[in-house]
C-alpha positions as CSV (number, residue, x, y, z in Angstrom):
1,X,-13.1,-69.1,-2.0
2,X,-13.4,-65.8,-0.2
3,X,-15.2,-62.9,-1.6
4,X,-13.3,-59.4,-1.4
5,X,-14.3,-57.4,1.1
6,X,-16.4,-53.9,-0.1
7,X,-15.4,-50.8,1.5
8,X,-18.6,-49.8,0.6
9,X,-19.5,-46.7,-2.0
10,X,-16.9,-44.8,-3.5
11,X,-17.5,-41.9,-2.2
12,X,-17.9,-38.3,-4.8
13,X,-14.7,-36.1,-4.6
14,X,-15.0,-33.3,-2.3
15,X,-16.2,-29.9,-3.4
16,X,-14.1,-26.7,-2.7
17,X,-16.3,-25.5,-0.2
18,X,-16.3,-29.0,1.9
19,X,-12.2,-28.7,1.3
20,X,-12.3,-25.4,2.5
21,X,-14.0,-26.1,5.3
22,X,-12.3,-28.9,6.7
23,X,-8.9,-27.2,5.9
24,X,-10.3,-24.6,8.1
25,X,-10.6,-26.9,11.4
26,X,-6.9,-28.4,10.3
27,X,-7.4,-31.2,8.0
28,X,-4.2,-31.6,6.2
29,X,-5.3,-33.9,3.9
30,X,-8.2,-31.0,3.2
31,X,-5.3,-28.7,2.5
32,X,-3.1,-31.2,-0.2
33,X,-6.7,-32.0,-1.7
34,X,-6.7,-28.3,-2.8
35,X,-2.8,-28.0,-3.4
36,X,-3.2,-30.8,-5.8
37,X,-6.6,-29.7,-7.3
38,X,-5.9,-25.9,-8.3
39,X,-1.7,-26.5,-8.0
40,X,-1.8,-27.0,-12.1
41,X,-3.8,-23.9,-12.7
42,X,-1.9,-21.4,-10.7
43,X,1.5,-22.5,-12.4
44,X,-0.4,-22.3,-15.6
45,X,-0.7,-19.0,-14.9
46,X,2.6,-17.8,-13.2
47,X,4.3,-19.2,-16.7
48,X,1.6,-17.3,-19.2
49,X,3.7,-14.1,-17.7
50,X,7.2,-15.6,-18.7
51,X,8.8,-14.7,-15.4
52,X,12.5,-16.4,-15.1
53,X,12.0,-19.7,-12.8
54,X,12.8,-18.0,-9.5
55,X,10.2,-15.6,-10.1
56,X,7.6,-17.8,-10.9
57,X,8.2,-19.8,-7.9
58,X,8.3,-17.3,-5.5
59,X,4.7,-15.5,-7.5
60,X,3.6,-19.8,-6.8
61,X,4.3,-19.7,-3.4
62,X,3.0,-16.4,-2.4
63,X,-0.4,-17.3,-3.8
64,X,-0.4,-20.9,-1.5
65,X,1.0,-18.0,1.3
66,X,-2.0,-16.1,0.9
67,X,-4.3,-18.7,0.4
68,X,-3.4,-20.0,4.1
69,X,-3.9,-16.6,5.5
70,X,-6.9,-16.1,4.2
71,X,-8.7,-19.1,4.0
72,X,-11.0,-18.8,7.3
73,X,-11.6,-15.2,5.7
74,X,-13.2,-16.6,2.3
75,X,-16.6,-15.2,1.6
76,X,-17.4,-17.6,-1.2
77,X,-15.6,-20.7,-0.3
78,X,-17.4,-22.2,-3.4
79,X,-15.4,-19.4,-6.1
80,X,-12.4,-20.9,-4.6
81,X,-10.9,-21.4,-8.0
82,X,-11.5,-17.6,-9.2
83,X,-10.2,-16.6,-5.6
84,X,-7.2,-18.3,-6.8
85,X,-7.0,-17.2,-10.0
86,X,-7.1,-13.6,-9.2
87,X,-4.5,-14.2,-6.1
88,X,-2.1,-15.5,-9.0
89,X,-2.4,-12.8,-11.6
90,X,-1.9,-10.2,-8.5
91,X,1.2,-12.1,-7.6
92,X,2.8,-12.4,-10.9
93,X,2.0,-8.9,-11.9
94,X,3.6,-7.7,-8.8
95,X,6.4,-10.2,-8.8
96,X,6.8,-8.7,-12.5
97,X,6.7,-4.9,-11.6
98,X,9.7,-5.5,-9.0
99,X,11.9,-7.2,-11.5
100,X,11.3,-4.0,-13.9
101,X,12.0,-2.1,-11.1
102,X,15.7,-4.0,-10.5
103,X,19.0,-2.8,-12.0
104,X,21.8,-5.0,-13.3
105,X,24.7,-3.4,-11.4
106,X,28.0,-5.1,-12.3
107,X,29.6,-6.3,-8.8
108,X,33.2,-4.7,-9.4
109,X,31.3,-1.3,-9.5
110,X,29.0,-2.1,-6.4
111,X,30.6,-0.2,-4.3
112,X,29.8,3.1,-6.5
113,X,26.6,2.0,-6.3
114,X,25.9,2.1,-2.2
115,X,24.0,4.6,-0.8
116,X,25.6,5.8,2.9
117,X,23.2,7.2,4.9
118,X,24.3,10.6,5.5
119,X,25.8,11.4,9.0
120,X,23.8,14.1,10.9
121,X,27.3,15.5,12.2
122,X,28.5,16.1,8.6
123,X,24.7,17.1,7.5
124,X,24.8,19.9,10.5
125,X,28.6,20.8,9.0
126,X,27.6,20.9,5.3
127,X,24.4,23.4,6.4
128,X,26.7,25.4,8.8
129,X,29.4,26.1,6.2
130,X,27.0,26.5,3.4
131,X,25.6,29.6,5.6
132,X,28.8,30.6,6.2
133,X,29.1,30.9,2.6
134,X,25.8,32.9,1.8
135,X,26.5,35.4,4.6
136,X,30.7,36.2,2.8
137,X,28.2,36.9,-0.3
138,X,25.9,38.7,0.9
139,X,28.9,40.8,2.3
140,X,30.1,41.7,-1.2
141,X,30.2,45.3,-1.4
142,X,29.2,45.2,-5.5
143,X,25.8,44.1,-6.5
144,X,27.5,42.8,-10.0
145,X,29.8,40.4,-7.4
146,X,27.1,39.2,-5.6
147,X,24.8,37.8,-8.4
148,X,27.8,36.0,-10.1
149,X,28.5,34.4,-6.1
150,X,24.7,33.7,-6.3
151,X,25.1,32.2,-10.0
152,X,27.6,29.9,-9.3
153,X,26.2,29.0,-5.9
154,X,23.4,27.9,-8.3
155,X,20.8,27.4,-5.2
156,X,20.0,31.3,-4.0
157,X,15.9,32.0,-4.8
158,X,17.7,36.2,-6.4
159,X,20.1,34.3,-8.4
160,X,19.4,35.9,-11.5
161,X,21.0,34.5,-15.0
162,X,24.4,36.2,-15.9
163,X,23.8,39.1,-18.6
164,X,27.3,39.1,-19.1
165,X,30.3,36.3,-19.0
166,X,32.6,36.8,-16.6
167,X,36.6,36.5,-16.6
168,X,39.0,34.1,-15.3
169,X,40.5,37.0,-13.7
170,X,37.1,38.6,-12.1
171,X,36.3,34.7,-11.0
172,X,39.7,34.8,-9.2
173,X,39.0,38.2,-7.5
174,X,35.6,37.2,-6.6
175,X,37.0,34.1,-5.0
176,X,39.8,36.3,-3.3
177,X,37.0,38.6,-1.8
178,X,34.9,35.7,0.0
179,X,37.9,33.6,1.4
180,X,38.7,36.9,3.0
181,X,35.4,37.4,4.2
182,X,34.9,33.6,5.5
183,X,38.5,34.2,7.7
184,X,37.2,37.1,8.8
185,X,34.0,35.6,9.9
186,X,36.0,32.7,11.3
187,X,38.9,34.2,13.2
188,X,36.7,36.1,15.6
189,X,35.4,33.0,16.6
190,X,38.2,30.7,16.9
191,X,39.6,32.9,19.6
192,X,36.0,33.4,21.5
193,X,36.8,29.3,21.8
């Protein structure tokens, strides 16, 4: 009869610090050691903030991201548990702010929804022409006509409020008055080029 062979003492589970350490000089068994020891905890606490299942996996694996990044950089190799703790409420909280921060947008009105950035060409044009526009105003020959340009213009510093309502007739003549002024601005030009 043979006697089993002893692999002599079972040997005490590793603390977090010795994991740490040996994780550190690239032990991958080190590294699944802590996986498995603290994985149960940091879903524990990714779920007590009730994110949707892709948000609580992505909060998960940003805390394991961090966690490798920083793990030569730990102070207290020993606190590893608060370390992770901490890392996982950060994660979840922010992982929870972005969602808050996201819009439902219905994808058949997406396209209302795009932001262009602006051109500079058509930036420079919008500027040039909106100059054009306060110097026809400032033109006007009656003070009255002016502050009603500058009213409507709705962006002039004077642009006092309206003490009286004005017509659809004066509006017209007002209107009249500046497209005059803009061609006359405008025709001088056009045959300088």
């Amino acid at each position: 009869m043979s006697v089993p062979a002893t692999t002599g003492p079972e040997r005490a589970p590793r603390s977090d610090a010795e994991l740490v350490l040996s994780a550190c000089h690239g032990d991958a068994d080190a590294w699944e050691a802590i996986v498995d020891r603290h994985l149960g905890m940091v879903n524990r606490i990714a779920r007590s903030y009730g994110l949707p299942r892709q948000d609580h996996e992505d909060a998960v694996q940003t805390v394991w991201l961090r966690l490798n990044q920083n793990l030569p950089r730990l102070h207290s190799p020993h606190l590893l548990a608060a370390w992770l703790s901490r890392a996982a409420h950060t994660a979840c909280g922010r992982q929870r702010q972005h969602r808050r921060r996201l819009l439902p947008v219905d994808p058949l009105t997406l396209a209302e929804h795009l932001h262009h950035p602006t051109d500079p060409e058509h930036e420079y044009l919008l500027k040039e022409r909106h100059a054009e526009l306060h110097r026809a105003i400032g033109e006007l020959t009656d003070p009255v006509d002016r502050r009603v340009a500058r009213h409507y213009l709705d962006d002039s510093p004077d642009a006092r409020p309206i003490s009286h309502r004005t017509t659809p007739n004066q509006r017209r003549h007002l209107l009249r008055q500046l497209r005059r002024s803009l061609r006359a601005t405008r025709e001088p030009n056009e045959r300088r080029a």
